[in-house]
N, CA, C and O atoms as a GROMACS GRO file, in nm:
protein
  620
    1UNK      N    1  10.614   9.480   9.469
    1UNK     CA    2  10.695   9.496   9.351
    1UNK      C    3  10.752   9.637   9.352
    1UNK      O    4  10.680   9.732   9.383
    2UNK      N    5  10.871   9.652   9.321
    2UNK     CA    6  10.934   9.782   9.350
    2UNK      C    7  10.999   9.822   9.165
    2UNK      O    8  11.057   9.742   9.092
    3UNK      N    9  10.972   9.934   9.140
    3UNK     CA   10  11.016   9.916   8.986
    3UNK      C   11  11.111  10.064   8.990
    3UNK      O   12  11.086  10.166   9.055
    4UNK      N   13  11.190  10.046   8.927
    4UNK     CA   14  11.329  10.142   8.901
    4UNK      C   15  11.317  10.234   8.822
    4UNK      O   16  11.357  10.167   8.727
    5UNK      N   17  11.301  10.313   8.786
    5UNK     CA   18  11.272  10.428   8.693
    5UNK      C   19  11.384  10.480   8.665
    5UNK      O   20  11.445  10.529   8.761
    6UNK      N   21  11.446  10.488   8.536
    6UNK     CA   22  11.544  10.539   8.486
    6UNK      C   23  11.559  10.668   8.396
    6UNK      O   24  11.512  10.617   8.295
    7UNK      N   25  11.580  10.759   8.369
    7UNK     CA   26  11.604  10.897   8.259
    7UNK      C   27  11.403  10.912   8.250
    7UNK      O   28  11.321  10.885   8.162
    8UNK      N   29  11.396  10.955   8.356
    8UNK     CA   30  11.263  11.030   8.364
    8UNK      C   31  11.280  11.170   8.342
    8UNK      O   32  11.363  11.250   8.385
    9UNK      N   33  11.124  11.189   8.220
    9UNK     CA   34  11.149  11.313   8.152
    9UNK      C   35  11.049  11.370   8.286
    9UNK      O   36  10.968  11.324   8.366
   10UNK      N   37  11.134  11.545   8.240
   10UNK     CA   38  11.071  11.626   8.305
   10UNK      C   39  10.922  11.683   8.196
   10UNK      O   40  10.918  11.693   8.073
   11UNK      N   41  10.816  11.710   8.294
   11UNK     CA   42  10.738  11.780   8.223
   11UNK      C   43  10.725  11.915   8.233
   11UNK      O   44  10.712  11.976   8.338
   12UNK      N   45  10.729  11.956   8.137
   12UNK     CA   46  10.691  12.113   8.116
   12UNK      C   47  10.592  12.169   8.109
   12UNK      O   48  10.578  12.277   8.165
   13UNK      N   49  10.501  12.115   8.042
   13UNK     CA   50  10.377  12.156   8.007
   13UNK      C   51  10.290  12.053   8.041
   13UNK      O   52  10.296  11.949   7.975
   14UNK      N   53  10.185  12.067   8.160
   14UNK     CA   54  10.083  11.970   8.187
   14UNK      C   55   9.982  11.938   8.056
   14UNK      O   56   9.923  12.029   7.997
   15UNK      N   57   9.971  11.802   8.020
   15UNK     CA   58   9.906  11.754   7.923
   15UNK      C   59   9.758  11.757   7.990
   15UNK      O   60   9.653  11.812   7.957
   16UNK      N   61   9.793  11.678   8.096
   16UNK     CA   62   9.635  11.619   8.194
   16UNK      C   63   9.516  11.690   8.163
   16UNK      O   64   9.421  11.613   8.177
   17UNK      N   65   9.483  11.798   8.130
   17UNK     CA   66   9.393  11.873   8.112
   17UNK      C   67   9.313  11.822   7.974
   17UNK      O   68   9.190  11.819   7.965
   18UNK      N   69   9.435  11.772   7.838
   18UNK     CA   70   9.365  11.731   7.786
   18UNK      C   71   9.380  11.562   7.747
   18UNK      O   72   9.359  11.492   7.649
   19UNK      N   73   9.423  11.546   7.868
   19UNK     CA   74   9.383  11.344   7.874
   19UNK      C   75   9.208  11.308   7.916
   19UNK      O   76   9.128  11.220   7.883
   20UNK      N   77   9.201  11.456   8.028
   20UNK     CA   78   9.061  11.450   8.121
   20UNK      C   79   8.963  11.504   8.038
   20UNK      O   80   8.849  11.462   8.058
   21UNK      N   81   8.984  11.613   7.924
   21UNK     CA   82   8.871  11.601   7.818
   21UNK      C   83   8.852  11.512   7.694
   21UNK      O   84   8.757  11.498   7.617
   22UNK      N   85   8.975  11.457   7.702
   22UNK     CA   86   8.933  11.333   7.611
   22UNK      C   87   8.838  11.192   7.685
   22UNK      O   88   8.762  11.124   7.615
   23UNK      N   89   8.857  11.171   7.818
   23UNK     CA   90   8.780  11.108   7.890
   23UNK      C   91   8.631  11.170   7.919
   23UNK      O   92   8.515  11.134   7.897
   24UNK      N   93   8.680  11.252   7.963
   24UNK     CA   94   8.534  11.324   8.011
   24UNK      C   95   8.518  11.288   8.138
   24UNK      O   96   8.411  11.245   8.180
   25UNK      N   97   8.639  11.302   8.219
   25UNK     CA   98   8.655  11.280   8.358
   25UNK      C   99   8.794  11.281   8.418
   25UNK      O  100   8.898  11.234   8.372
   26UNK      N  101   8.774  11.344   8.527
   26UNK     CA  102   8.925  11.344   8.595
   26UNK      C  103   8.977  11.238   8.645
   26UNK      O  104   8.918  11.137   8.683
   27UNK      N  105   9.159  11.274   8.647
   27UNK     CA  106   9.223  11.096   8.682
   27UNK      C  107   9.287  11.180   8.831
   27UNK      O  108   9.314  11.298   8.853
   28UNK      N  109   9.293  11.078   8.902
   28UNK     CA  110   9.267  11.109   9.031
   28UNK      C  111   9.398  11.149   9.068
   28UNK      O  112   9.487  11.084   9.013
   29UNK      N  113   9.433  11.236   9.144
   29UNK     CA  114   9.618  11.299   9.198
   29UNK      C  115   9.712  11.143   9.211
   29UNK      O  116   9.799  11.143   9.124
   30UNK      N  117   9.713  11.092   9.244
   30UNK     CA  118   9.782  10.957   9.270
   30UNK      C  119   9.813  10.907   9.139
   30UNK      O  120   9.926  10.903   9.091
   31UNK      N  121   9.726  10.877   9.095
   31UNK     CA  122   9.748  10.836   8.932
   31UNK      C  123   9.863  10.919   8.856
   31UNK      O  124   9.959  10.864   8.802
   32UNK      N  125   9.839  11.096   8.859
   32UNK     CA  126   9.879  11.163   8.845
   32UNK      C  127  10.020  11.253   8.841
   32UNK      O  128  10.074  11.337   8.769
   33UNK      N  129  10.042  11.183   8.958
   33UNK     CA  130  10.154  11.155   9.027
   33UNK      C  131  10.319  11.077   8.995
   33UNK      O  132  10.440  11.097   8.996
   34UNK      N  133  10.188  10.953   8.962
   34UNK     CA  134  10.303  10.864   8.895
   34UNK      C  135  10.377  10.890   8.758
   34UNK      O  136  10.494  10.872   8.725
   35UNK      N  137  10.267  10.940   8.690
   35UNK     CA  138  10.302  10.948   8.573
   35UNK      C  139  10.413  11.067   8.566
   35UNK      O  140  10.503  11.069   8.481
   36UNK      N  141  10.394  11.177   8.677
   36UNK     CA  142  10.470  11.299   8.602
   36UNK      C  143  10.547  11.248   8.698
   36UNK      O  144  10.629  11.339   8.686
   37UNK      N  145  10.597  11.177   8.790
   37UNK     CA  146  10.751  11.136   8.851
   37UNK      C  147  10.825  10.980   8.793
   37UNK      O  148  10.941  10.942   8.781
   38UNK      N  149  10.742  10.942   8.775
   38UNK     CA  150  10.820  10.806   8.730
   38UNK      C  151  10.787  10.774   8.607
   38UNK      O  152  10.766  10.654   8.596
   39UNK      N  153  10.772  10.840   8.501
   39UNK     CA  154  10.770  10.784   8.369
   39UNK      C  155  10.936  10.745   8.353
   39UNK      O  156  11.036  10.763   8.422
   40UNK      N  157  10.908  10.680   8.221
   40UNK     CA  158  11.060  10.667   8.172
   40UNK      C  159  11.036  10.531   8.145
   40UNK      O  160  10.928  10.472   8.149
   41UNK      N  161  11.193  10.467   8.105
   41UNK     CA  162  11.222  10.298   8.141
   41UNK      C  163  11.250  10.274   8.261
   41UNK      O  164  11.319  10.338   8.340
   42UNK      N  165  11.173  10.141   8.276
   42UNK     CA  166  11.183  10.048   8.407
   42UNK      C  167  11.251   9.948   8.374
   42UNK      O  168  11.234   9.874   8.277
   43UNK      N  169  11.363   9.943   8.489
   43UNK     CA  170  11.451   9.799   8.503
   43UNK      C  171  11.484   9.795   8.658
   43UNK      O  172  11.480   9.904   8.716
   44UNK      N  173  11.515   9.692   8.728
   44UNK     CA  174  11.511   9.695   8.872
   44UNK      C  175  11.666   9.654   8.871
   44UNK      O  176  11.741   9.692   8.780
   45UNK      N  177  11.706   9.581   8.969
   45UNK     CA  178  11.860   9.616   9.007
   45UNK      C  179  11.939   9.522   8.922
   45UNK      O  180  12.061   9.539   8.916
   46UNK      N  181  11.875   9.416   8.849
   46UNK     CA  182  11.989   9.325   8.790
   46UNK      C  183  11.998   9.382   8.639
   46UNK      O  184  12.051   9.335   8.538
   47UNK      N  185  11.947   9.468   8.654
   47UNK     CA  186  11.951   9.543   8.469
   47UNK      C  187  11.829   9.486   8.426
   47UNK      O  188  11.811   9.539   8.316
   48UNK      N  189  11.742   9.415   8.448
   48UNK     CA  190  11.630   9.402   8.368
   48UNK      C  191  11.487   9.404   8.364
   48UNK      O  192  11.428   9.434   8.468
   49UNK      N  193  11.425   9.378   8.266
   49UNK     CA  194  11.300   9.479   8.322
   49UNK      C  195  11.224   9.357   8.422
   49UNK      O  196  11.263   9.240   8.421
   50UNK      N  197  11.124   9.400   8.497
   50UNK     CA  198  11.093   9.349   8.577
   50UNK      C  199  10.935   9.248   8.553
   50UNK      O  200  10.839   9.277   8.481
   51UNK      N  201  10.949   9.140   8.631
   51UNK     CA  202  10.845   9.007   8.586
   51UNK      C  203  10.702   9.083   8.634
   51UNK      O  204  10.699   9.156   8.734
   52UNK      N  205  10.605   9.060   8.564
   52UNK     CA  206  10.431   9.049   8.547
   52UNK      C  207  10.394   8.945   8.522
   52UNK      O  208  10.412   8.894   8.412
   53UNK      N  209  10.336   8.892   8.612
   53UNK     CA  210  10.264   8.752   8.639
   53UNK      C  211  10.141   8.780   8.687
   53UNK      O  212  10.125   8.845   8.790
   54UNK      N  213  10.028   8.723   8.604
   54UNK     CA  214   9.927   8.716   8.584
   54UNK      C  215   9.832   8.597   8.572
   54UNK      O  216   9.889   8.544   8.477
   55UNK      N  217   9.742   8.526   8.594
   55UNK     CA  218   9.649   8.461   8.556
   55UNK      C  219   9.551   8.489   8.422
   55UNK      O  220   9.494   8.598   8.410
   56UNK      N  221   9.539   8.402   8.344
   56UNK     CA  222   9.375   8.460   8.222
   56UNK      C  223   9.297   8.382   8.264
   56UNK      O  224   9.343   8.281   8.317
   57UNK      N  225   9.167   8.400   8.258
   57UNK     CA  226   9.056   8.369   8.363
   57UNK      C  227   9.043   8.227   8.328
   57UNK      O  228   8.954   8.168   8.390
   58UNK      N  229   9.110   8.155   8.240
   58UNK     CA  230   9.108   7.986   8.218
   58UNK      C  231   9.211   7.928   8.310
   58UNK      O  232   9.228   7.806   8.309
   59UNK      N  233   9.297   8.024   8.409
   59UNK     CA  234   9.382   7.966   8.477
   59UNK      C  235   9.521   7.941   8.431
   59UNK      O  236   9.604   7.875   8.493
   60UNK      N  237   9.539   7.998   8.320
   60UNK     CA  238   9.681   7.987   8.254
   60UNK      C  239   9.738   8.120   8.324
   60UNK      O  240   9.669   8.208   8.374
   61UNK      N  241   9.875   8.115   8.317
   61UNK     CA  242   9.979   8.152   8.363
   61UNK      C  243  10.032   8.282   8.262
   61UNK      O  244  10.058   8.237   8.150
   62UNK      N  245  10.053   8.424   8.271
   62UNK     CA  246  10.101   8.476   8.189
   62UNK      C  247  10.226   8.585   8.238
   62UNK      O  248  10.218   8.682   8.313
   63UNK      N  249  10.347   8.525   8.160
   63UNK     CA  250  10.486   8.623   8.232
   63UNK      C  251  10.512   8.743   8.149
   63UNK      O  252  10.555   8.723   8.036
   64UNK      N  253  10.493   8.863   8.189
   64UNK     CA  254  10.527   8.938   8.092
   64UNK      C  255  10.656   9.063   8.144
   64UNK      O  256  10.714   9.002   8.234
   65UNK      N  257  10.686   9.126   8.139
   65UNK     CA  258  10.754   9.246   8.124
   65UNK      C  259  10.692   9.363   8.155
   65UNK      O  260  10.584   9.374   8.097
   66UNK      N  261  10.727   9.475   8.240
   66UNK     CA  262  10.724   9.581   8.283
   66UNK      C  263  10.840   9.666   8.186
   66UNK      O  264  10.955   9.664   8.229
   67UNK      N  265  10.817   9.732   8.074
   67UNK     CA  266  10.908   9.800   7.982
   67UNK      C  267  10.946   9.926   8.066
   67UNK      O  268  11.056   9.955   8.114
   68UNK      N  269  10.798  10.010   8.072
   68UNK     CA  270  10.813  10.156   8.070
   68UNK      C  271  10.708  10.229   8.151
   68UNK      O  272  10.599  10.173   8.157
   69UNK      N  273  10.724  10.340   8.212
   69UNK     CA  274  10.580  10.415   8.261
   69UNK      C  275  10.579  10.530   8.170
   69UNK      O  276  10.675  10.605   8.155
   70UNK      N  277  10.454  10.543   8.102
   70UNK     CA  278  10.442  10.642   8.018
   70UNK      C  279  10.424  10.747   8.064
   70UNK      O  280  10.361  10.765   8.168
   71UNK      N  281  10.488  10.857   7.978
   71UNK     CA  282  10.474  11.003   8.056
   71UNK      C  283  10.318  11.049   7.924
   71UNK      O  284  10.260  10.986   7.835
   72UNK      N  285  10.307  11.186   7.980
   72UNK     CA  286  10.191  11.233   7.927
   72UNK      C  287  10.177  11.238   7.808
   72UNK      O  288  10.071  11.196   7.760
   73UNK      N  289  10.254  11.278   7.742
   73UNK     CA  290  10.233  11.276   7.560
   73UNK      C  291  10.249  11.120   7.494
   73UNK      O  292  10.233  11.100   7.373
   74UNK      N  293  10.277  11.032   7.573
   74UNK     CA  294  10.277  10.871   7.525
   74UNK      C  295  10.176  10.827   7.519
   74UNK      O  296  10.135  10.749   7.433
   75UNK      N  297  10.070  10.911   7.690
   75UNK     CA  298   9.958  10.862   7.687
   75UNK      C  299   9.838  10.929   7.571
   75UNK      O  300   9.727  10.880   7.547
   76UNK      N  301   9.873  11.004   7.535
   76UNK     CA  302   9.794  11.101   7.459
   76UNK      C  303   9.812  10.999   7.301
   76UNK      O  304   9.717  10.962   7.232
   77UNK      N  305   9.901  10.983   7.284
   77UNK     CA  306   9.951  10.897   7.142
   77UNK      C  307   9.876  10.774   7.115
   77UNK      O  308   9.840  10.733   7.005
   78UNK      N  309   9.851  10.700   7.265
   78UNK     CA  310   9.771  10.598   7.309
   78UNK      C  311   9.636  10.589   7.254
   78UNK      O  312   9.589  10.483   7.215
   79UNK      N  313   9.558  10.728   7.250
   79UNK     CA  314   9.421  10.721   7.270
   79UNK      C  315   9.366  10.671   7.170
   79UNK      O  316   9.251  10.627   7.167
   80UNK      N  317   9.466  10.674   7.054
   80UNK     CA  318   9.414  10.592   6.902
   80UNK      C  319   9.386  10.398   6.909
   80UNK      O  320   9.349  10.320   6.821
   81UNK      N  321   9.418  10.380   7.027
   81UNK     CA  322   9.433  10.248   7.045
   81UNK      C  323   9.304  10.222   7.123
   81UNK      O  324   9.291  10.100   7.135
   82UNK      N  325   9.210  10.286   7.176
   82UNK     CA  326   9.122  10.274   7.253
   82UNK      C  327   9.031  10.210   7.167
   82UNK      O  328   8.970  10.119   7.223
   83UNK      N  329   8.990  10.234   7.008
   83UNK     CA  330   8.921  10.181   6.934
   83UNK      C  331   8.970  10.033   6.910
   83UNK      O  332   8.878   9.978   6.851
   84UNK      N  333   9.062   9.955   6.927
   84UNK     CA  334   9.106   9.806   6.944
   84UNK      C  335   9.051   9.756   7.082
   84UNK      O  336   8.991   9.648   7.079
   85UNK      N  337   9.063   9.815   7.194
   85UNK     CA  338   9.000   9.782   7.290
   85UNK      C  339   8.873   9.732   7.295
   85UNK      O  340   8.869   9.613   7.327
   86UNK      N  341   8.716   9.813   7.263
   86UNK     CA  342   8.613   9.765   7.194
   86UNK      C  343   8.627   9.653   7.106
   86UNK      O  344   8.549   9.572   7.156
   87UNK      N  345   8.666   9.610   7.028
   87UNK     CA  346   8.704   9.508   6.938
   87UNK      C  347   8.719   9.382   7.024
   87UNK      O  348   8.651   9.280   7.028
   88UNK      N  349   8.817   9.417   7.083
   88UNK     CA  350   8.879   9.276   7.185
   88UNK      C  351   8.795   9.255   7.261
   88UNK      O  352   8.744   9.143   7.261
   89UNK      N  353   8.756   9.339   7.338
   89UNK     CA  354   8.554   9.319   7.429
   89UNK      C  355   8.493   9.225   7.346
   89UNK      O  356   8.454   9.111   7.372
   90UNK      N  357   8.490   9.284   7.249
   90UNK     CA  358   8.392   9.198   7.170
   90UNK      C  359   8.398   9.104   7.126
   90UNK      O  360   8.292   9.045   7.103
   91UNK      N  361   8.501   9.054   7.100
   91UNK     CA  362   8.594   8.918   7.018
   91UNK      C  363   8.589   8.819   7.160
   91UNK      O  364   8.543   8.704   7.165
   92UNK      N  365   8.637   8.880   7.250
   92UNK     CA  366   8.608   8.799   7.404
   92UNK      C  367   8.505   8.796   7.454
   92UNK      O  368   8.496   8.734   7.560
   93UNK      N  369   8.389   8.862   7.398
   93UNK     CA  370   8.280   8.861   7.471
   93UNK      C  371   8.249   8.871   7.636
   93UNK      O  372   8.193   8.796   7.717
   94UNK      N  373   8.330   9.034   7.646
   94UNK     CA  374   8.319   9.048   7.803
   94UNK      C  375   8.245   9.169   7.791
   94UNK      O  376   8.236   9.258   7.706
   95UNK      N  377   8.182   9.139   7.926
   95UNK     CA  378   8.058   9.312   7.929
   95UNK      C  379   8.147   9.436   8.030
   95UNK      O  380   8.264   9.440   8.070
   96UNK      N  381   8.061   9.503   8.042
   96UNK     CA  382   8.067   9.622   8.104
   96UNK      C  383   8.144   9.584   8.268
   96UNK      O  384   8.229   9.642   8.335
   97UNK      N  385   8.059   9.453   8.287
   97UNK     CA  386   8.090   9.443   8.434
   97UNK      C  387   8.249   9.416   8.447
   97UNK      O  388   8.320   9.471   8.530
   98UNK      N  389   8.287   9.336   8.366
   98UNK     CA  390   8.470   9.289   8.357
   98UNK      C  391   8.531   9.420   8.324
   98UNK      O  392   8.616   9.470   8.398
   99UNK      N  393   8.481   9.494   8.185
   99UNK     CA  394   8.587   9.582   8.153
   99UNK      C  395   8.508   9.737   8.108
   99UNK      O  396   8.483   9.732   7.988
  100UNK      N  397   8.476   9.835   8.152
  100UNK     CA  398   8.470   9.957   8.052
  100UNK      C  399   8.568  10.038   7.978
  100UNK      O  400   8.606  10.149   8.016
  101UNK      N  401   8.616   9.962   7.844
  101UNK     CA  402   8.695  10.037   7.790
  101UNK      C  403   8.749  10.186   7.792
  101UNK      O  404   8.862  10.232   7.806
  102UNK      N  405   8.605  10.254   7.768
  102UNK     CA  406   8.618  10.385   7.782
  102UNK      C  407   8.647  10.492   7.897
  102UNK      O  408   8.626  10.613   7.896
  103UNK      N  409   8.710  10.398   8.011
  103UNK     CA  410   8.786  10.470   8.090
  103UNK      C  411   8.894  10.380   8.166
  103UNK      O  412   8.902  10.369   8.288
  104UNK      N  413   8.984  10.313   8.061
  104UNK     CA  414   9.093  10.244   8.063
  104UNK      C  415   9.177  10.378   8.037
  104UNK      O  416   9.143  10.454   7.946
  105UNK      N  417   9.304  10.410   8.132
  105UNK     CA  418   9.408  10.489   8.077
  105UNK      C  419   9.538  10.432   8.045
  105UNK      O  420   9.570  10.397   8.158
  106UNK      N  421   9.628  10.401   7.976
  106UNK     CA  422   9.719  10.391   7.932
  106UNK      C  423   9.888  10.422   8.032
  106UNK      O  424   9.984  10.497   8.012
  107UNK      N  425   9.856  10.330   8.129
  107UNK     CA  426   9.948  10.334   8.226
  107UNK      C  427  10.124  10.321   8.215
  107UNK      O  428  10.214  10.404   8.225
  108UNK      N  429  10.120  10.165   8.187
  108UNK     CA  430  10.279  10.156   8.186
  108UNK      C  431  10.324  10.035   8.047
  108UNK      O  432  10.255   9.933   8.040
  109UNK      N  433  10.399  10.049   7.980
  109UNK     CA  434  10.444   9.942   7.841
  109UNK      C  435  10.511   9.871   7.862
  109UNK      O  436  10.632   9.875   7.888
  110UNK      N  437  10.374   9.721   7.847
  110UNK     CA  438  10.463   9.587   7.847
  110UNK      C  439  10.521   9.509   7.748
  110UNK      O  440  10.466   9.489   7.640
  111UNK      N  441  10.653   9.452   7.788
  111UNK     CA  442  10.661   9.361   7.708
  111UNK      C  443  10.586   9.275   7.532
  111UNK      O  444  10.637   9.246   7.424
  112UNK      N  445  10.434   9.262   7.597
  112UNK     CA  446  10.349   9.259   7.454
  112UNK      C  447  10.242   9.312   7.431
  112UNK      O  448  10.155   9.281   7.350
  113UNK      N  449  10.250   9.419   7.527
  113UNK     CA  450  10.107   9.482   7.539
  113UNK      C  451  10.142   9.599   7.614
  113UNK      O  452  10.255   9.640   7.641
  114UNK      N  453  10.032   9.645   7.643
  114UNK     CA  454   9.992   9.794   7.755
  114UNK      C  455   9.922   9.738   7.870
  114UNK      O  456   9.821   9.671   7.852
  115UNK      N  457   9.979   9.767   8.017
  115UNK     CA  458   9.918   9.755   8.120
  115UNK      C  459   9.846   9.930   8.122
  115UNK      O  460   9.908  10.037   8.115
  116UNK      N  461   9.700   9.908   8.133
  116UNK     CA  462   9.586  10.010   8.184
  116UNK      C  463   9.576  10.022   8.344
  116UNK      O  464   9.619   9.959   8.441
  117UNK      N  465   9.512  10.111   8.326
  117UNK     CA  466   9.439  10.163   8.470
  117UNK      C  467   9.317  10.205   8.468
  117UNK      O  468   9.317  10.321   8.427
  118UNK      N  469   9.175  10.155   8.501
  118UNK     CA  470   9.054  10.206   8.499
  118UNK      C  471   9.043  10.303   8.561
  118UNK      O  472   9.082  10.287   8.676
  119UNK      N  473   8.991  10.447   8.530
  119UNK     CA  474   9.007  10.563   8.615
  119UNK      C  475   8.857  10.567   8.613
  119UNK      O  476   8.881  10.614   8.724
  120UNK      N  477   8.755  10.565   8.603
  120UNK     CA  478   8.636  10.605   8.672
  120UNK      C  479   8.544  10.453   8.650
  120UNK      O  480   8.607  10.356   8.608
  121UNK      N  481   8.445  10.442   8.670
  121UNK     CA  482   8.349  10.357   8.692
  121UNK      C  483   8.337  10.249   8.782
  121UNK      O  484   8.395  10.275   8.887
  122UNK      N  485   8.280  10.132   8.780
  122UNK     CA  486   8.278  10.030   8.834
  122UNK      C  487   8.382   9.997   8.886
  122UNK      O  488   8.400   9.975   9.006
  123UNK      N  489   8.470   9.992   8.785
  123UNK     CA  490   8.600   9.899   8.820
  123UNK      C  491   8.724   9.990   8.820
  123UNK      O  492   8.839   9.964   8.786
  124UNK      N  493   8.663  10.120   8.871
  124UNK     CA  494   8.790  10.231   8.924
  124UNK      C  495   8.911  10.161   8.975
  124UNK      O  496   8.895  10.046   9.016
  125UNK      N  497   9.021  10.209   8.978
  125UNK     CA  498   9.150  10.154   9.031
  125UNK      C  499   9.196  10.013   8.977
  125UNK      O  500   9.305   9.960   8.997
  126UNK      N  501   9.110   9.972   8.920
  126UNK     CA  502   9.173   9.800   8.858
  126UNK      C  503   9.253   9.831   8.747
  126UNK      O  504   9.233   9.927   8.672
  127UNK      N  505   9.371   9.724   8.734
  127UNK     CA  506   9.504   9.736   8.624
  127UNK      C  507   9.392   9.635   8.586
  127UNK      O  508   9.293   9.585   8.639
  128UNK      N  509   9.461   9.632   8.465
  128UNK     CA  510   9.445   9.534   8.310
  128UNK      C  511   9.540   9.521   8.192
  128UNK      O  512   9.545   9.605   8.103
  129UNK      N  513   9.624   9.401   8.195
  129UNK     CA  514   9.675   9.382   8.103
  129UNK      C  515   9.603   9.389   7.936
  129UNK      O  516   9.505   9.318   7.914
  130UNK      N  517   9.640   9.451   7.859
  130UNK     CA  518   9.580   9.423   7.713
  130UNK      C  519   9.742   9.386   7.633
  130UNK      O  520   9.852   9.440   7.637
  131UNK      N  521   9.703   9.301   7.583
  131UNK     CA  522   9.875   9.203   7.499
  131UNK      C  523   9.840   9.290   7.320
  131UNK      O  524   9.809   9.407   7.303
  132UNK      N  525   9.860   9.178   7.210
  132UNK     CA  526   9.890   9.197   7.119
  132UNK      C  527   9.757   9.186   7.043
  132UNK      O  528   9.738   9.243   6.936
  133UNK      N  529   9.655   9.100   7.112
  133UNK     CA  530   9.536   9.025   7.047
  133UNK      C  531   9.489   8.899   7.095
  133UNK      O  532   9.372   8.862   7.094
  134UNK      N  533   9.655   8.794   7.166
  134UNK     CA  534   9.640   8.670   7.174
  134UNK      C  535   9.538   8.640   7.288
  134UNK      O  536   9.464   8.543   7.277
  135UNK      N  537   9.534   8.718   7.391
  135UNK     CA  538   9.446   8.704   7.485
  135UNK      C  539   9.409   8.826   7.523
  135UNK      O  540   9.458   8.848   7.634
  136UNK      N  541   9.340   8.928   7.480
  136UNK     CA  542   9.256   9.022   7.479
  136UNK      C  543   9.317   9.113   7.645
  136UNK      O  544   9.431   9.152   7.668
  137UNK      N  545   9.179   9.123   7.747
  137UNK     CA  546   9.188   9.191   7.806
  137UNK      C  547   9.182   9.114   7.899
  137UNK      O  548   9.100   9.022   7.902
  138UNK      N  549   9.285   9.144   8.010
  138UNK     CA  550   9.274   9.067   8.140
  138UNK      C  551   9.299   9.134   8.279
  138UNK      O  552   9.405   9.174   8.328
  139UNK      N  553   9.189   9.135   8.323
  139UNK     CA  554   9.242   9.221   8.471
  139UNK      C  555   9.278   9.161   8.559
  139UNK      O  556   9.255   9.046   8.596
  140UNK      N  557   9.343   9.244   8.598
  140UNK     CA  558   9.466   9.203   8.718
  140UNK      C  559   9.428   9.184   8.838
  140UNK      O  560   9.331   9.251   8.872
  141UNK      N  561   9.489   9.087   8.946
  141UNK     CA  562   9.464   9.153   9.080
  141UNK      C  563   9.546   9.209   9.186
  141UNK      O  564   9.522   9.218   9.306
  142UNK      N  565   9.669   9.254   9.105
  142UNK     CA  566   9.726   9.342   9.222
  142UNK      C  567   9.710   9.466   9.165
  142UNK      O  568   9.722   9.472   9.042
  143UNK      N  569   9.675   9.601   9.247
  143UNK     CA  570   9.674   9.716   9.244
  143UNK      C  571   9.809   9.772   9.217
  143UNK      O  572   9.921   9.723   9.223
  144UNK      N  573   9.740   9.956   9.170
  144UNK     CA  574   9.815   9.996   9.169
  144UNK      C  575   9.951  10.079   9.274
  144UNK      O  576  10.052  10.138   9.238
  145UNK      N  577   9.899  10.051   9.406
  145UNK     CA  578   9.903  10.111   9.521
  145UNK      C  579  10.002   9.967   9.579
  145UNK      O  580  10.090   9.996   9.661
  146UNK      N  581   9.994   9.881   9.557
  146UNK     CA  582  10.069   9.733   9.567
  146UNK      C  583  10.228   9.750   9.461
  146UNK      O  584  10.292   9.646   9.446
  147UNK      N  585  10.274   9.857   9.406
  147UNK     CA  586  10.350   9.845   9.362
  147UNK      C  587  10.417  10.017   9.386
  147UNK      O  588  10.362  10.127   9.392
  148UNK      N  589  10.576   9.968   9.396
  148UNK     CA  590  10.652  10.103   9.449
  148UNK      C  591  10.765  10.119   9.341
  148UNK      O  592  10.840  10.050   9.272
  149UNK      N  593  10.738  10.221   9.360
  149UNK     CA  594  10.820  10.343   9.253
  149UNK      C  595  10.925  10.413   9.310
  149UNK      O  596  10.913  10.482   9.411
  150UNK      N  597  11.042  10.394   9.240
  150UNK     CA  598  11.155  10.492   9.277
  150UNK      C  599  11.258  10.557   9.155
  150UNK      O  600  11.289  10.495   9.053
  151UNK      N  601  11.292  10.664   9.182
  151UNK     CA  602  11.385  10.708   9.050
  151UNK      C  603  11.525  10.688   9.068
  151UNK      O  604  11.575  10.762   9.152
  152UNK      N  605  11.597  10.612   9.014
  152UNK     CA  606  11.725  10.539   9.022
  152UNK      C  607  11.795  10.676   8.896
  152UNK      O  608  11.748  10.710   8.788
  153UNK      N  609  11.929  10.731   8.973
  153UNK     CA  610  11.984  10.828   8.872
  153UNK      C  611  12.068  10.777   8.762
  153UNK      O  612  12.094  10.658   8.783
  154UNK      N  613  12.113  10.816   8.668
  154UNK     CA  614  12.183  10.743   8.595
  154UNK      C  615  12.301  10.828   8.536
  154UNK      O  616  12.270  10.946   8.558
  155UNK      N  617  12.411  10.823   8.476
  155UNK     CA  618  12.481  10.863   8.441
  155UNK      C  619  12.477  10.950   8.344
  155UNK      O  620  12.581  11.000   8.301
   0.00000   0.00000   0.00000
């Protein structure tokens, strides 16, 4: 999957310092990376944003949208949402082993939800869709390293 990055802000001031004490752990250069070069809106070459296709672990089918890659202060805005996360664990009744909330980061904005990125534990490097409520938390199985980034200039 190749995604288009459009009017990517520059950063000025590194946030990361305090994304990693709000975690209480560092997000790894790669991760890092993405965020301070390809934030912005994503749309690929026909003007629109690009398909997320997914499975939920009953085998249903879910199409969603690739909006945006968040730059650092989006993700920081995010962190109030981490307390819904717990909730939805719980409402779905998934453990530790499927999901540790508390080191989900706030990757890229979909369509009806936030695609995450687990940055430390068990399930380091795994995406996870989280939607609106309708189907909680669902991890993914393509990586983040399975998908390419480029900055398309714009007028």
């Amino acid at each position: 999957m190749i995604l288009e990055v459009h009017n990517t802000i520059k950063i000025d001031n590194d946030k990361f310092p305090t994304i990693e004490e709000y975690y209480g752990f560092s997000v790894d250069e790669s991760i890092k990376s993405i965020i301070r070069n390809f934030n912005g809106r994503v749309v690929n070459q026909n003007g629109k944003s690009p398909l997320l296709s997914y499975k939920l672990d009953d085998g249903s089918e879910i199409n969603d949208v690739i909006e945006a890659v968040f730059d650092e202060n989006e993700i920081i805005e995010q962190f109030e949402c981490i307390s819904y996360l717990e909730q939805f664990k719980e409402h779905f009744e998934l453990d530790d082993s499927y999901v540790e909330c508390n080191t989900l980061l706030p990757l890229m904005e979909l369509g009806s939800g936030v695609l995450y990125i687990s940055i430390s534990g068990e399930n380091k490097g795994v995406l996870y869709a989280v939607d609106n409520g309708d189907f909680g938390i669902t991890k993914l199985t393509i990586l983040l390293n399975q998908i390419s980034f480029r900055v398309v200039k714009t007028a």
